[in-house]
C-alpha positions as CSV (number, residue, x, y, z in Angstrom):
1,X,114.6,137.7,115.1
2,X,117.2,140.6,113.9
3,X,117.8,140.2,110.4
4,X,120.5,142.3,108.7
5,X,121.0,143.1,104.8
6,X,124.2,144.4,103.8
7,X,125.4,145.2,100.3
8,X,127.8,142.1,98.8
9,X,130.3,145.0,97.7
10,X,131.5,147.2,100.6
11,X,129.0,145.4,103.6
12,X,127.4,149.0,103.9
13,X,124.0,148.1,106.2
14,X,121.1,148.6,103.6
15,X,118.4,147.7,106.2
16,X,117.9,146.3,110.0
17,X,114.5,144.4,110.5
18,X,113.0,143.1,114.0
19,X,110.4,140.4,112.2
20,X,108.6,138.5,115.3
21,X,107.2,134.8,114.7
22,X,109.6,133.4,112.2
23,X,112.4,130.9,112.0
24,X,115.7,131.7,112.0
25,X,116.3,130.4,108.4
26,X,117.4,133.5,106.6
27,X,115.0,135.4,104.5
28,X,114.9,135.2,100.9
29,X,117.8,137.5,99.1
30,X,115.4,140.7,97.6
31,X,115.8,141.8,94.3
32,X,117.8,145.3,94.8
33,X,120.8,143.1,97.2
34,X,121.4,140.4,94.7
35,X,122.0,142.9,91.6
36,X,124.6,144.5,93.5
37,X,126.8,141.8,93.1
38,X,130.1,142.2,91.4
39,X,130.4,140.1,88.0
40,X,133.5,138.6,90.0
41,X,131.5,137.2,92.3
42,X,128.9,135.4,89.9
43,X,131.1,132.3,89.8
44,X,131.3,132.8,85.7
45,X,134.2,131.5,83.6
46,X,137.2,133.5,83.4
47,X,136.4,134.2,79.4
48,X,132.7,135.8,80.3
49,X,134.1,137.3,82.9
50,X,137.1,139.5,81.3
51,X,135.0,139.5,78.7
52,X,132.1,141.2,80.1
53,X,134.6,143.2,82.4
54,X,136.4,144.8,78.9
55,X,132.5,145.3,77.6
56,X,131.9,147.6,80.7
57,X,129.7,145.4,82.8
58,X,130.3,145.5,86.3
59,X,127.3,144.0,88.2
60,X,124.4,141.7,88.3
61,X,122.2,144.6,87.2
62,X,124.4,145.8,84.5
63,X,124.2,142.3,82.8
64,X,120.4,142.0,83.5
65,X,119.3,145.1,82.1
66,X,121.2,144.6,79.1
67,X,119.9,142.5,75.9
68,X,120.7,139.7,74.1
69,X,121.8,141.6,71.3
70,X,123.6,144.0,73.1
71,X,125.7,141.0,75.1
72,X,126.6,139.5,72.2
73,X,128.2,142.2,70.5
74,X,130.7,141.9,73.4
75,X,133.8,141.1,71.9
76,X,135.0,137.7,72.5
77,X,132.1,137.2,74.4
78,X,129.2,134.3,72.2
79,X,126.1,132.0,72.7
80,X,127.9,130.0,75.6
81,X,128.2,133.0,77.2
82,X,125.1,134.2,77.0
83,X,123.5,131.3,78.2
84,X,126.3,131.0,81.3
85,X,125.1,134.3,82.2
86,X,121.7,133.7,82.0
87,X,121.4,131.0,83.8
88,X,123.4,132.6,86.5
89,X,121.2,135.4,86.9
90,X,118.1,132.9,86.9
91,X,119.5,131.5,90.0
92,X,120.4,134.3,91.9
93,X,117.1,135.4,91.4
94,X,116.0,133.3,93.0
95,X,118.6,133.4,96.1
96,X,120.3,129.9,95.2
97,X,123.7,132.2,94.1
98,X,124.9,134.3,96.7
């Protein structure tokens, strides 16, 4: 099985495997593709979004590098927020949001 990973933003090939014996059930998303991914795409509301977007974050690992503390000085960004986009980057951790 030929199993291609492209980055979510401009499909740029990251990496081509040949990986004999297994399924073709797609592999699990690793770490450094999912935190690629454009805030846009991280099906948040529209308030965390532009909100996030006017605090200068622009991807998955923007958001999950940065603090609590730090996030919530957003402005118009609050608690809700926080916990929308922590719980978004819980489950594309683990591959359930792409």
């Amino acid at each position: 099985m030929k199993v291609r990973l492209a980055c979510p933003n401009c499909g740029t090939l990251l990496a081509l495997l040949e990986i004999e014996g297994l399924r073709d059930d797609p592999p699990p998303v690793p770490i450094e593709v999912w935190r690629l991914t454009p805030i846009g795409k991280m099906n948040l509301s529209v308030r965390t979004e532009t909100a996030l977007e006017n605090g200068g974050f622009k991807t998955a690992a923007d958001l999950d590098a940065a603090s609590d503390t730090q996030l919530l000085r957003v402005t118009n960004f609050g608690r809700k927020g926080l916990v929308e986009v922590r719980e978004a980057l819980a489950h594309m951790a683990k591959g359930e949001g792409l």
